[in-house]
N, C-alpha and C positions, 0 to 999 in steps of 0.2 A: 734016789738022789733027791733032796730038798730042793722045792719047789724055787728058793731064794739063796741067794749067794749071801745078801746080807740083810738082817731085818733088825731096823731101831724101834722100839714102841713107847711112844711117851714119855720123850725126853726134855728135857726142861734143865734151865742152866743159869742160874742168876750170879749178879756180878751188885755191888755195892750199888743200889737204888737203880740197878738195870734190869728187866727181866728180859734174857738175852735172845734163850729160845722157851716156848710155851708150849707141854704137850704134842712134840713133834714127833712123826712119822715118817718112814720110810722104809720100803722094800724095794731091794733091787733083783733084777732075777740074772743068772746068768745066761752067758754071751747074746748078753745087749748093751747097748751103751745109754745109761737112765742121764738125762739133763735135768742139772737144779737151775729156775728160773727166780728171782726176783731181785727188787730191786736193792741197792748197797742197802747194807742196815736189815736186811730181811731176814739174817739167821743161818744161811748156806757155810758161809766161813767159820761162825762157829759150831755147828755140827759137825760139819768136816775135822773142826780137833777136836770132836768129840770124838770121832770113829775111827782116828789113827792115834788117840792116847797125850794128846798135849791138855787136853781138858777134860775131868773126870765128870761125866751128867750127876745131879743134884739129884733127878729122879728118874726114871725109865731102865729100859735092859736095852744090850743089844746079844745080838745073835748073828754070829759067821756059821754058815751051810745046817744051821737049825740047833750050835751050839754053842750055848751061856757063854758069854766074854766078858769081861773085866779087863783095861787096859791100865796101866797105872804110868807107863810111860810108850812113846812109839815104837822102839826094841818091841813093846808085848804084841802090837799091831803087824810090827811087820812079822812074827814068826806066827800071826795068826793069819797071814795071807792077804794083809791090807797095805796096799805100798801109794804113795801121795807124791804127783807130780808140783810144788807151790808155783804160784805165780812169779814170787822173785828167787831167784837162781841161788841155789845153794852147795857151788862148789869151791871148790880151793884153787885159786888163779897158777898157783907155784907149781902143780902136781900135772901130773901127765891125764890123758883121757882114761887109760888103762885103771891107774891108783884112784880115780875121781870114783869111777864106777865102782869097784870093789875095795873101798874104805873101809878097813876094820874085818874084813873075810878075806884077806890076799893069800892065796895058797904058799904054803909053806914049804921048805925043803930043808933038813938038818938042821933046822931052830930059825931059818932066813925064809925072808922071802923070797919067791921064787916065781923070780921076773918072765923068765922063758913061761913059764905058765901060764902067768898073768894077763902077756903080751897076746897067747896065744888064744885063749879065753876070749879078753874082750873082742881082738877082732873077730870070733868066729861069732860071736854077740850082734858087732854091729855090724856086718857082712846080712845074717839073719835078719836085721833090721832096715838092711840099704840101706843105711846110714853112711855114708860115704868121708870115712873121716877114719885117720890112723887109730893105733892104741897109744904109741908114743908122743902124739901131739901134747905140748902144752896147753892145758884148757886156757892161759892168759892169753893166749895168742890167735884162739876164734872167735869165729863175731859170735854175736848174741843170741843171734838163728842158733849157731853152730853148739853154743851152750846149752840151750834149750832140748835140741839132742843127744846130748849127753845126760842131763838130766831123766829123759827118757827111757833111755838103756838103763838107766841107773836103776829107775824102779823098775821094770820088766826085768833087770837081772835077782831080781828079789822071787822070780817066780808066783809071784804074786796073785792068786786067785781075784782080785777085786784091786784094781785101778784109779784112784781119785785123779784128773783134772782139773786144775784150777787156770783159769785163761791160756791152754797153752799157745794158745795162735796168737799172744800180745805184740811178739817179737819176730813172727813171720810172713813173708812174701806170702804170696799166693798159691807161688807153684810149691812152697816147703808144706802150707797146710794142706795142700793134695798129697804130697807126702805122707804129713802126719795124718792124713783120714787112710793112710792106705794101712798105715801099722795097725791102726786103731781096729778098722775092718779083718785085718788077720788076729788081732787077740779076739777078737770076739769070735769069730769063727772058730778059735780054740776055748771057749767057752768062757772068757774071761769074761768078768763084768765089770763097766767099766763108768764111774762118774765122773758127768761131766758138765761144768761151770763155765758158760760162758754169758756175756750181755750180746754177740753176735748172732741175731737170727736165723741169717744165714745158714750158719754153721748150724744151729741146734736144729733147724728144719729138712738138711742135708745128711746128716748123719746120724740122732739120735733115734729111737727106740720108744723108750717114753721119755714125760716131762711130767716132775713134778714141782708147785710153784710154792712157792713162801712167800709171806707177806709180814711185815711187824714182829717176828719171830714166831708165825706160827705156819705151820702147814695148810696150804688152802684145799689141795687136791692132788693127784698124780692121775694121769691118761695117759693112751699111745698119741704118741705127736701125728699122726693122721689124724685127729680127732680134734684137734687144735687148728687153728687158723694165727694168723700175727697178730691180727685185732682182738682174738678171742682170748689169746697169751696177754699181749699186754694189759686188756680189763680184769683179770684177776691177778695180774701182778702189783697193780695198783690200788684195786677195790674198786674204782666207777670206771666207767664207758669213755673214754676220748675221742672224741668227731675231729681232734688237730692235733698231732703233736707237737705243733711249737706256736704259740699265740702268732696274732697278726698282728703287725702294726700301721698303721700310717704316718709314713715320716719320706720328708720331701729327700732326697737325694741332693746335696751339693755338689761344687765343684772338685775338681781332680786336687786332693792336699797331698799324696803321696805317690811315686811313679817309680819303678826300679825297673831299669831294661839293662836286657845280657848281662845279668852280676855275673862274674864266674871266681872263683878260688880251686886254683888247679889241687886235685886231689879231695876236694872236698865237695865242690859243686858246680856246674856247668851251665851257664845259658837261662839264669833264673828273672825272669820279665811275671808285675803284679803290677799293679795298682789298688789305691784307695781313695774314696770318695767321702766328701766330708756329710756325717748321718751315717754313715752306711756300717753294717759291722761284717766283717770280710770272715769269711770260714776258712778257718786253719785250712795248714796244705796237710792230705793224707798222703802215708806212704810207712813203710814197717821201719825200723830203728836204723837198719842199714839209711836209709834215704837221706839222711842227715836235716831234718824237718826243722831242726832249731839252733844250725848250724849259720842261716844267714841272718840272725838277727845279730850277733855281736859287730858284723858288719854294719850293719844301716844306723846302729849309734855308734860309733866310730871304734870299738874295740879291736878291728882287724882293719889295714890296708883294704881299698880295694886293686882288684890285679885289672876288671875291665868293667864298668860298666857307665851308663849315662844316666845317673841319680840325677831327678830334681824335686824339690819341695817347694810347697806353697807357687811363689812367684818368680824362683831362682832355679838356678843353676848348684846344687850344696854335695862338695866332694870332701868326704870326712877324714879327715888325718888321723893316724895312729895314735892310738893311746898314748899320750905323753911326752908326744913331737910337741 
């Protein structure tokens, strides 16, 4: 057995007065889960279609399990065992989870398809997956989490030797990415190998194998992420040392200009109380796509009714009327 599931040597890939990536490396071994580290602009996303065929390298080789590949489109990647989870969701809203997954390999029966099959397949797929979702569902009609595991199934129904990654937790709660580290844990256990992309430390310090970092499109290094530290990750991800990561300033604090107690919009959000202070710059509200994070500002400039809350601004009292009352 080859010591690597997949090895790029010295790939390089220039774009009209870009040089994109520069003599870049990478070996992955199987069932581990290898993290690419740096920062946007560092060359991850475009190696990544270098290795599943939407970009052909300018110069270097690569090699699946110790043999010479040439991709010229993703069809040649995926029947070499490379299947690619993207960060934005790439199914068909109209079609059911079952057709989403097996798109263009639907088993067939007397020249049709053959749905009883199909049906039976994926669920025995996502059952295998504890994925908790029908084969008959419409994909338009789950959330985003829920697309994201379909996505999933999609490439692991590829049978896929080698896993790409690209932010999958963007769109998940917490208890879904426990979820997702637990599939992740069973391919590699089956020897899968599996990359994986994220800016969450967390996550890359909890589940990954090794890490290897990219900087300006070149390759800086690869190590076991025990060997790594956060401070040690983020100073080659950047090139120098950081004693802060977010400057200081001194700036006085004013008085209260913005006040929102008990917004609520029944079906959309419940009991939402912030304030802002004049100077101050307020850090977003976190929470996964379900939360509806950007769901109360067409509120506070008056493009939705409010249903309850005790808004006031500056020196008043200010209750905003609907768009175009």
């Amino acid at each position: 057995m080859n010591a690597f599931a997949l090895e790029a040597e010295g790939i390089s890939k220039f774009f009209p007065g870009v040089k994109a990536l520069d003599n870049v490396s990478l070996r992955v071994r199987p069932g581990t889960v290898h993290a690419l580290m740096g920062e946007n602009g560092a060359g991850k996303s475009t190696l990544m279609k270098c290795l599943i065929g939407i970009y052909r390298p300018d110069k270097g080789s690569i090699r699946v399990k110790g043999e010479p590949v040439e991709f010229t489109d993703t069809m040649d990647a995926l029947r070499s065992g490379i299947s690619m989870i993207h960060q934005e969701l790439n199914l068909v809203p109209h079609m059911t989870v079952a057709e989403n997954i097996w798109l263009g390999r639907e088993p067939m029966k007397y020249g049709f398809v053959d749905h009883g099959q199909l049906t039976r397949q994926t669920q025995a797929l996502l059952d295998k997956l504890n994925i908790r979702l029908t084969a008959d569902r419409l994909v338009g009609d789950l959330s985003i989490a829920a697309q994201q595991m379909v996505e999933i199934a999609k490439a692991v129904s590829w049978n896929a030797d080698i896993v790409i990654m690209d932010e999958p937790t963007s769109a998940l709660t917490e208890g879904e990415v426990a979820h997702l580290f637990t599939i992740i844990r069973d391919l590699r256990a089956q020897g899968k190998a599996i990359i994986y992309i994220s800016h969450k430390m967390d996550e890359i310090f909890a589940i990954t194998d090794e890490i290897s970092v990219f900087r300006d499109g070149t390759w800086v290094g690869s190590k076991n992420t025990t060997e790594f530290t956060r401070q040690s990750l983020i100073t080659q991800m950047v090139g120098r040392e950081l004693t802060q990561l977010f400057p200081k300033f001194n700036n006085t604090i004013g008085e209260e200009v913005l006040t929102v107690r008990n917004l609520t919009r029944q079906g959309v959000f419940h009991d939402v109380s912030f304030s802002v202070r004049r100077g101050e710059i307020r850090r977003g509200r976190a929470g996964g796509r379900r939360a509806q994070r950007g769901d109360g500002k067409p509120v506070r400039y008056g493009a939705l009714r409010q249903r309850r809350s005790a808004d006031r601004r500056s020196a008043g009292d200010h209750r905003f009327p609907l768009r175009g009352d």
